[in-house]
C-alpha positions as CSV (number, residue, x, y, z in Angstrom):
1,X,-6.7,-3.6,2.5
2,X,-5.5,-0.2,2.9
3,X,-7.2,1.1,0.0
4,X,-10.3,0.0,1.4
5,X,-9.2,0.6,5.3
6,X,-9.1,4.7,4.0
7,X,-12.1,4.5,2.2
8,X,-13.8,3.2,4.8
9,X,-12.9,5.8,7.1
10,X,-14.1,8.4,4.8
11,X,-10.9,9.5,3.2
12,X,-10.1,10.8,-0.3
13,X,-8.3,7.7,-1.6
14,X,-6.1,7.4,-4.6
15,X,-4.4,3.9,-5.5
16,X,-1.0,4.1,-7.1
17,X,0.0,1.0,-8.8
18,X,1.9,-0.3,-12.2
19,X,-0.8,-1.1,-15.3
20,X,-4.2,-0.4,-16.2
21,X,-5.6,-3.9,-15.5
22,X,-5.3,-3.3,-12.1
23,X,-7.3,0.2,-11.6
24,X,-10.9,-1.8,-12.0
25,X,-9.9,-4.1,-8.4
26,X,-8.6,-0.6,-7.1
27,X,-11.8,1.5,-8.0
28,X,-14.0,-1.5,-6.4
29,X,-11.7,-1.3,-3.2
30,X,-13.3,2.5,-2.9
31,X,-10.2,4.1,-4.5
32,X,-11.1,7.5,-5.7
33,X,-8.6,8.1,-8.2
34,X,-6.5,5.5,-9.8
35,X,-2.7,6.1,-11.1
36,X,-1.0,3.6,-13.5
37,X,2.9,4.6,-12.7
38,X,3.5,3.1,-16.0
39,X,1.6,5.7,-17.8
40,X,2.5,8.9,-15.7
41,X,4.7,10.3,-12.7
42,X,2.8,9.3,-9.3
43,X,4.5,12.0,-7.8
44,X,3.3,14.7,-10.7
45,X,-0.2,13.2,-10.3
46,X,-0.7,13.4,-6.7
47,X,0.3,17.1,-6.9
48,X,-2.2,17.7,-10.1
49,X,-4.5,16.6,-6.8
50,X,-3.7,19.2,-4.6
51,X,-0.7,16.7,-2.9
52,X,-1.5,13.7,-0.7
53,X,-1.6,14.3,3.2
54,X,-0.9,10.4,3.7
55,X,0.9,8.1,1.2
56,X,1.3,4.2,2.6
57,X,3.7,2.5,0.9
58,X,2.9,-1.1,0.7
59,X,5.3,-2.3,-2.2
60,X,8.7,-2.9,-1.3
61,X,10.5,-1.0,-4.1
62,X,12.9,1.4,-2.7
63,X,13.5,3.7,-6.0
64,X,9.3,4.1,-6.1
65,X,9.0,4.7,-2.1
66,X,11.9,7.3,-2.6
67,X,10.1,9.3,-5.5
68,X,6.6,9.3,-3.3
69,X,7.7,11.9,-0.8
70,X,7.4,14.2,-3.7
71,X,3.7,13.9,-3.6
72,X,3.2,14.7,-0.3
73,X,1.2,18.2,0.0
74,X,2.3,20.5,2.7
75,X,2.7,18.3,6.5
76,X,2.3,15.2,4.4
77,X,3.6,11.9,5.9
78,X,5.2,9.4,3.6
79,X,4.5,5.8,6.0
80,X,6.3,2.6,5.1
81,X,4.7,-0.2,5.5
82,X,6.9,-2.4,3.5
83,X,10.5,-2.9,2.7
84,X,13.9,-4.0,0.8
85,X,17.1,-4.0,1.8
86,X,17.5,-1.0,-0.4
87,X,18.5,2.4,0.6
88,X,16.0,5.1,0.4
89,X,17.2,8.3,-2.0
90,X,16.1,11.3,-0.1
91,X,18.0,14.6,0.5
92,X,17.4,17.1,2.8
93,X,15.6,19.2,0.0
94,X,12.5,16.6,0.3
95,X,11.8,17.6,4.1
96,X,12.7,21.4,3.6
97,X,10.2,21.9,0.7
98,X,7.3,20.1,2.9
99,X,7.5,19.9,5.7
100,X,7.2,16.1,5.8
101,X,7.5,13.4,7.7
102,X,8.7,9.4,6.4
103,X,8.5,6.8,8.6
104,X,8.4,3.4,8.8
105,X,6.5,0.4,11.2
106,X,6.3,-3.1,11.2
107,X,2.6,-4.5,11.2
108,X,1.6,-7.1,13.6
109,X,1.8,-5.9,17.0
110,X,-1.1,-7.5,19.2
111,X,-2.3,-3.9,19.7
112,X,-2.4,-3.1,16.2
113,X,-3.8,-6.6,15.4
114,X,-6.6,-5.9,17.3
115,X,-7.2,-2.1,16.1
116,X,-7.6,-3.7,12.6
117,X,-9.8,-6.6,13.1
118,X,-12.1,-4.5,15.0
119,X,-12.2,-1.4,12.7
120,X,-12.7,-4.8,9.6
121,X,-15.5,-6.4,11.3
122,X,-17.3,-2.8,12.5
123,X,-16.6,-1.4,8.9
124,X,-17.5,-4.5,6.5
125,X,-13.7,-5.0,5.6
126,X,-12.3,-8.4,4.0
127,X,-9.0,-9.1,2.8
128,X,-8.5,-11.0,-0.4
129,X,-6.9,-14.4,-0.7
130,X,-5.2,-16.6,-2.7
131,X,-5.8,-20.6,-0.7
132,X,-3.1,-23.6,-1.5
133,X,-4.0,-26.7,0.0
134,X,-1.7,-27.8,3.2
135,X,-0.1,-30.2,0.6
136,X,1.2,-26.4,-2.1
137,X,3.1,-24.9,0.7
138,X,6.3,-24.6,-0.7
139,X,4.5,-23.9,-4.2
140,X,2.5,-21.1,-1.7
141,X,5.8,-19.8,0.4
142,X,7.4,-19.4,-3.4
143,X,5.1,-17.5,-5.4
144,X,4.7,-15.3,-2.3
145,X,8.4,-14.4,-1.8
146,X,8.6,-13.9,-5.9
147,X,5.4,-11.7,-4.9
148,X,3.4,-13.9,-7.3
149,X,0.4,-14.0,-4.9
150,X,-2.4,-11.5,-5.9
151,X,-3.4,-11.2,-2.4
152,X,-2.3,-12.9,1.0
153,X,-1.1,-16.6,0.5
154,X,-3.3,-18.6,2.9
155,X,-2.5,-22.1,3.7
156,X,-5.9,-24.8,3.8
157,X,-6.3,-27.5,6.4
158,X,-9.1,-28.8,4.7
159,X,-9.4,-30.5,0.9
């Protein structure tokens, strides 16, 4: 959702994930550019294009949030969005050479809530899903803590 949440708001958007098989979903999202971080440093890529102003880090890897800063361009903002009990490795060094800023939010305040589903409904955005029937919960709850879902697990009253 976020790729297509910047696109839709007319920004330059560049996807950063691991493999090629996923950079035909991103580019149909509306990303822009596409990096495979198993092929080539996201940080070194994001400066070949001139440094990202906003990087969102949705994947809850500490060691790949912690290298991102260093593809911030100048006043970039590093925003976590998603987490692990892991400690970020940052120095001082990554905020002196910026400046940048990292922080963090939880998503799901009833103000934010409400920012999104207007801005999806005005803008033609729709998340992707993955539906298990009432009676696949556990199966669901599993593969989505393993982060085997694709997409957002959603449970189905209905068979």
């Amino acid at each position: 959702m976020a790729v297509q949440y910047a696109k839709k708001a007319g920004y330059q958007t560049i996807a950063v994930s691991r493999g090629s098989d996923k950079e035909k979903l991103a580019r149909e999202l509306g990303a822009h550019y596409y990096i495979d971080s198993e092929k080539e440093d996201p940080a070194k890529a994001l400066q070949a294009l001139r440094g990202a102003k906003v990087i969102l880090a949705t994947a809850p890897n500490a060691k790949v949030i912690s290298t991102l800063i260093n593809g911030l361009g100048k006043d970039g903002e590093l925003i976590i969005v998603a987490g692990s009990g892991e400690r970020l490795e940052l120095s001082a060094m990554d905020f002196l050479k910026g400046p940048h800023t990292v922080r963090g939010s939880f998503t799901g305040q009833s103000k934010e809530i409400d920012a999104a589903v207007r801005f999806s409904v005005l803008t033609d955005v729709r998340p992707m899903i993955e539906v298990f029937p009432l009676e696949q919960a556990s199966e669901a709850y599993e593969k989505m803590m393993s982060a085997k879902t694709r997409f957002r697990a959603v449970l189905s009253l209905t068979k």
